[in-house]
C-alpha positions in Angstrom: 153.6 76.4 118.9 156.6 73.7 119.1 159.3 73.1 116.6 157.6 70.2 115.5 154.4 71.3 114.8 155.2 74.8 112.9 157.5 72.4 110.3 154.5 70.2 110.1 152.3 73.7 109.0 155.0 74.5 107.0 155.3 71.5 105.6 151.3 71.1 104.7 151.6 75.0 103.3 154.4 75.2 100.7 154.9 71.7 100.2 151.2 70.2 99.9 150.0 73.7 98.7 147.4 73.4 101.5 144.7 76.2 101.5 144.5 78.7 104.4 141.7 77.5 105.9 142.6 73.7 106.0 146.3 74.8 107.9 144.3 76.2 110.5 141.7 73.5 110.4 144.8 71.1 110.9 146.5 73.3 113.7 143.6 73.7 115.5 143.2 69.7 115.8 146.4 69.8 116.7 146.5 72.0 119.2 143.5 70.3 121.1 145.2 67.0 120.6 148.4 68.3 122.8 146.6 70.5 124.9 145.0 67.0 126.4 147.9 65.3 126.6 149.5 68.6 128.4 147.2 68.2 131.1 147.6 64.5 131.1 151.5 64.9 131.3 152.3 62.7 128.3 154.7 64.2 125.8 154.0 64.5 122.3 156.9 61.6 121.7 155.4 59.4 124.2 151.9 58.7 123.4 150.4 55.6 123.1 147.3 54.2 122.2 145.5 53.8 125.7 146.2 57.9 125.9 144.3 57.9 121.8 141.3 56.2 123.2 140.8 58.2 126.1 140.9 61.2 124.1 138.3 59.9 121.7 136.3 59.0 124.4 136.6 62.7 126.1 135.8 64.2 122.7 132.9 62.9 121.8 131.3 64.0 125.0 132.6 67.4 124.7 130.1 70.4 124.6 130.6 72.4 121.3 130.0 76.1 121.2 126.9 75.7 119.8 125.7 73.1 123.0 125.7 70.1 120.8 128.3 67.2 121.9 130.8 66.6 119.5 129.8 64.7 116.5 131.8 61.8 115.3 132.3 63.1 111.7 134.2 65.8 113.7 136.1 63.6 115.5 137.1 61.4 112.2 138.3 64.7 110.7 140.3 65.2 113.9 142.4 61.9 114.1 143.2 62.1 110.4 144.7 65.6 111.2 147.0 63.7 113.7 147.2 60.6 111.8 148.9 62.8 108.9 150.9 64.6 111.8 151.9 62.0 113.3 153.4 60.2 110.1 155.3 63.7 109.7 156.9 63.5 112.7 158.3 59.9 112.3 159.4 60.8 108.6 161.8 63.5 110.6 162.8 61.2 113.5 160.7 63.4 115.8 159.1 60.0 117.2 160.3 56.5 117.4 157.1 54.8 116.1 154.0 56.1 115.1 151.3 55.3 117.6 148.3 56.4 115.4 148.8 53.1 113.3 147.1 51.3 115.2 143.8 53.4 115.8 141.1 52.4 113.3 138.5 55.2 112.6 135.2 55.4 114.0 132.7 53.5 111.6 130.9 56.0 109.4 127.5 56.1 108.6 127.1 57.5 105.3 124.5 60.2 105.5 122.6 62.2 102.5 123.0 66.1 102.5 120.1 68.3 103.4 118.5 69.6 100.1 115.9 72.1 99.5 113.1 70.8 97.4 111.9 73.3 94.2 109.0 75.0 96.4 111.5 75.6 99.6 113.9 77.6 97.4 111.5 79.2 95.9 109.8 80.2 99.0 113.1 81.2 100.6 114.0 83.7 97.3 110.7 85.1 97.4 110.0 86.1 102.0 113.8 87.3 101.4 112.7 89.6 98.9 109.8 91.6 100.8 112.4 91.8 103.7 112.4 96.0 104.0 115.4 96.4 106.6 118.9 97.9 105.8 120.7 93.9 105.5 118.1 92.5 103.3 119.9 93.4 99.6 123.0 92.2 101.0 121.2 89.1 101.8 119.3 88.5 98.7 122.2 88.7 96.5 124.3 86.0 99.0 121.0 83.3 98.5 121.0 84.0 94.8 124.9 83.2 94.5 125.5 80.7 96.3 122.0 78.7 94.8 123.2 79.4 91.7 126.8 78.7 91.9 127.4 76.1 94.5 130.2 78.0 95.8 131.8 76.9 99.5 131.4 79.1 102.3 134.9 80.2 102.6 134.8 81.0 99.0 131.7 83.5 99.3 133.3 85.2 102.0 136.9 85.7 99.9 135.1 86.9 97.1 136.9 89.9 95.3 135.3 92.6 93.2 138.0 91.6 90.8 137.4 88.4 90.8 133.9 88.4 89.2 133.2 88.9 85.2 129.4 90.5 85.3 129.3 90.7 81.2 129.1 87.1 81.2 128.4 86.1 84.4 131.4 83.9 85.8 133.6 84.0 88.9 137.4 83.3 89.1 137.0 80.9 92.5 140.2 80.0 94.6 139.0 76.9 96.4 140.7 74.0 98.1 144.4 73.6 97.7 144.6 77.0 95.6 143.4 75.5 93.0 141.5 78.0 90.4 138.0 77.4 88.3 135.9 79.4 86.8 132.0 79.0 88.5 128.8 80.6 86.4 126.3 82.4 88.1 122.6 83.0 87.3 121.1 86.2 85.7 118.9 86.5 89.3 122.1 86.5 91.0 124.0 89.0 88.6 120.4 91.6 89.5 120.9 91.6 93.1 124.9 91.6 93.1 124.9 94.5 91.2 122.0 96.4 93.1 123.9 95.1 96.3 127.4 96.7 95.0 126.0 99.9 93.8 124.4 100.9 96.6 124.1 98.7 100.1 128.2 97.9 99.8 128.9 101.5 99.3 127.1 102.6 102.2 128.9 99.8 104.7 132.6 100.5 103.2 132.1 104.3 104.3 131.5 102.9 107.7 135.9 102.0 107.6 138.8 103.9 107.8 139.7 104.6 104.4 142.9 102.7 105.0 140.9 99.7 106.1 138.5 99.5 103.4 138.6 96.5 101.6 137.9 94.6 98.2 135.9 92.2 99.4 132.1 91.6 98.0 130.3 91.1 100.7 130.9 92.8 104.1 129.2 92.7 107.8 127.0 95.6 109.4 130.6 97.0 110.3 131.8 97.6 106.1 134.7 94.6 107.4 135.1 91.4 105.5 132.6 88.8 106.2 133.8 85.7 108.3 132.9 81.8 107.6 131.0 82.2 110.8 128.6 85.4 110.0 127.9 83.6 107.2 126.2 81.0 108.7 124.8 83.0 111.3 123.1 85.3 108.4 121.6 82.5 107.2 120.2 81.5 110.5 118.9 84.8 110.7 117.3 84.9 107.2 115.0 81.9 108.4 113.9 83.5 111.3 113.5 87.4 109.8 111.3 85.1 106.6 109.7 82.7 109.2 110.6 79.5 107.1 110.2 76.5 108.5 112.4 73.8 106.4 113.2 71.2 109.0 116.5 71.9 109.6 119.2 74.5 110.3 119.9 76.5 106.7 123.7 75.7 106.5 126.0 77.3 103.8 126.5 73.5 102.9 122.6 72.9 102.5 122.6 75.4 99.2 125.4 73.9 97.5 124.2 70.4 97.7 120.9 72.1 96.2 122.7 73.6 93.7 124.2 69.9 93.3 121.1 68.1 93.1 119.3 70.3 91.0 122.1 69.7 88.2 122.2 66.3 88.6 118.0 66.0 88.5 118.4 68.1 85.4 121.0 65.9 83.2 124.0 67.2 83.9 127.0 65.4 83.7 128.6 64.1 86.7 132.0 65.1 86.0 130.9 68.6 85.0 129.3 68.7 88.3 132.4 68.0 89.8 134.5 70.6 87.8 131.9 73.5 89.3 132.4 72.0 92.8 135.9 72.3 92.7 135.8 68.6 93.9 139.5 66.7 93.4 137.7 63.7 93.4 134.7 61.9 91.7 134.0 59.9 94.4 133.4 62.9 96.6 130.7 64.2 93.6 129.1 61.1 93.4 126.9 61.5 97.1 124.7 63.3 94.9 123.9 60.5 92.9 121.1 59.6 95.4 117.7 60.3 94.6 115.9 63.1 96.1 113.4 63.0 98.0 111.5 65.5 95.8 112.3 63.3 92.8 111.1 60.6 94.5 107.5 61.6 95.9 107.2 62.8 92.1 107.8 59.8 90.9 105.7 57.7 93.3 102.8 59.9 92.7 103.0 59.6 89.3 103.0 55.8 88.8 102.0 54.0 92.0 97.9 53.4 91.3 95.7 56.0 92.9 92.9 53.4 93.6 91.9 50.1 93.3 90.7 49.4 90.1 90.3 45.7 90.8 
């Protein structure tokens, strides 16, 4: 890592109060971003915008770990990391003139979150349930959390024992920017957490070194802390072990904007739904102000005419 780059960190760390997770989001960018030019034999102070394009160009043909290209939403995220870098460096007369000024984003298509309707979650909660191998308590008590609390995926997985009031069922959640709320949880969800930390978590923790045993809630076959990435790759697995079929892949992201939707079909308040998101801004709460598709085939069925009567 250059000089540059670790005061940029730095900078977005103690100065912004940026989270963990977005740093390494941001140096990871980053990183790529110079890694190109590297091989291209351009220096950081000496890029222009011929040298931007082609790196959009090779990005968003670039094979993903998962085998997908890259997807421009990605991409977006990843000039705004260097837009915000590159602004940095010309505020300490790293660079001469910012070249990132004159790259306009790629044009974004605004596109609804994946929801589950009523029966799906249901469905999900109940083939979870008859699951009889060693994981599935561990599992259960993840779906009922993060349904009921629209928590983030990075929040689930840094989930203390003390960070959780079972008495009256509330979490302390650190989310985005360090910023604290408090998030309720359902009485479902309170059941399995407690079967799942009286007995299953137990049972993994002894599987450590008592010196590496740890106060996280929810651990991986191995009694270690559970990773952003086992996460979703527990959920993959739950739709395979349950044989759902929902239409598309079961994303952390795809419960919370259930848990989203659900409130919002139900009455609640918009800005309330944004204080349990941990959302800075109302705009970004608002997405769920669509209607669902649930919602919708309701309410077609329920006033279009069944027949003719003409």
């Amino acid at each position: 890592m250059n000089k540059p780059e670790k005061e940029f960190l730095d900078y977005l760390k103690y100065q912004l109060n940026y989270s963990d997770n977005t740093i390494i989001a941001y140096h990871r960018d980053i990183d790529n971003f110079l890694d190109y030019i590297f091989t291209e034999g351009v220096d950081f102070d000496k890029v222009d915008k011929m040298i931007i394009r082609n790196y959009m160009q090779i990005e968003l043909s670039r094979v993903t770990y998962r085998g997908n290209t890259q997807s421009a939403r990605s991409l977006r995220r990843n000039i705004c990391s260097l837009k915000k870098f590159y602004k940095f460096l010309l505020s300490k007369k790293y660079i001469d003139s910012n070249p990132f000024i004159l790259i306009r984003g790629l044009k974004k298509h605004d596109k609804l979150p994946e929801v589950l309707y009523n029966s799906q979650i249901e469905e999900l909660l109940n083939k979870n349930k008859e699951r009889n191998d060693k994981l599935a308590s561990r599992d259960q008590a993840l779906l009922e959390l993060m349904y009921s609390s629209g928590m983030r995926c990075s929040e689930i997985v840094n989930l203390t024992t003390f960070s959780i009031e079972f008495n009256n069922r509330t979490i302390r959640v650190l989310g985005k920017g360090r910023k604290e709320r408090i998030v309720p949880f359902s009485l479902e969800a309170k059941k399995y957490l407690i079967d799942y930390c009286r007995n299953l978590r137990e049972e993994l923790l002894l599987k450590c070194e008592k010196e590496n045993r740890t106060d996280f809630i929810f651990l991986n076959n191995y009694g270690h802390q559970l990773t952003s990435r086992g996460l979703e790759y527990i959920l993959k697995s739950i739709v395979k072990k349950t044989g759902l079929n929902l239409g598309f892949e079961l994303h952390p992201h795809v419960l919370r904007h259930t848990f989203a939707t659900k409130l919002l079909e139900n009455g609640a308040d918009l800005r309330v739904i944004q204080e349990l998101l941990g959302h800075e801004s109302i705009n970004t709460t608002q997405i769920y102000t669509h209607v669902s598709k649930e919602s919708m085939k309701k309410q077609y069925n329920e006033f279009f005419p069944k027949e003719d009567k003409h």
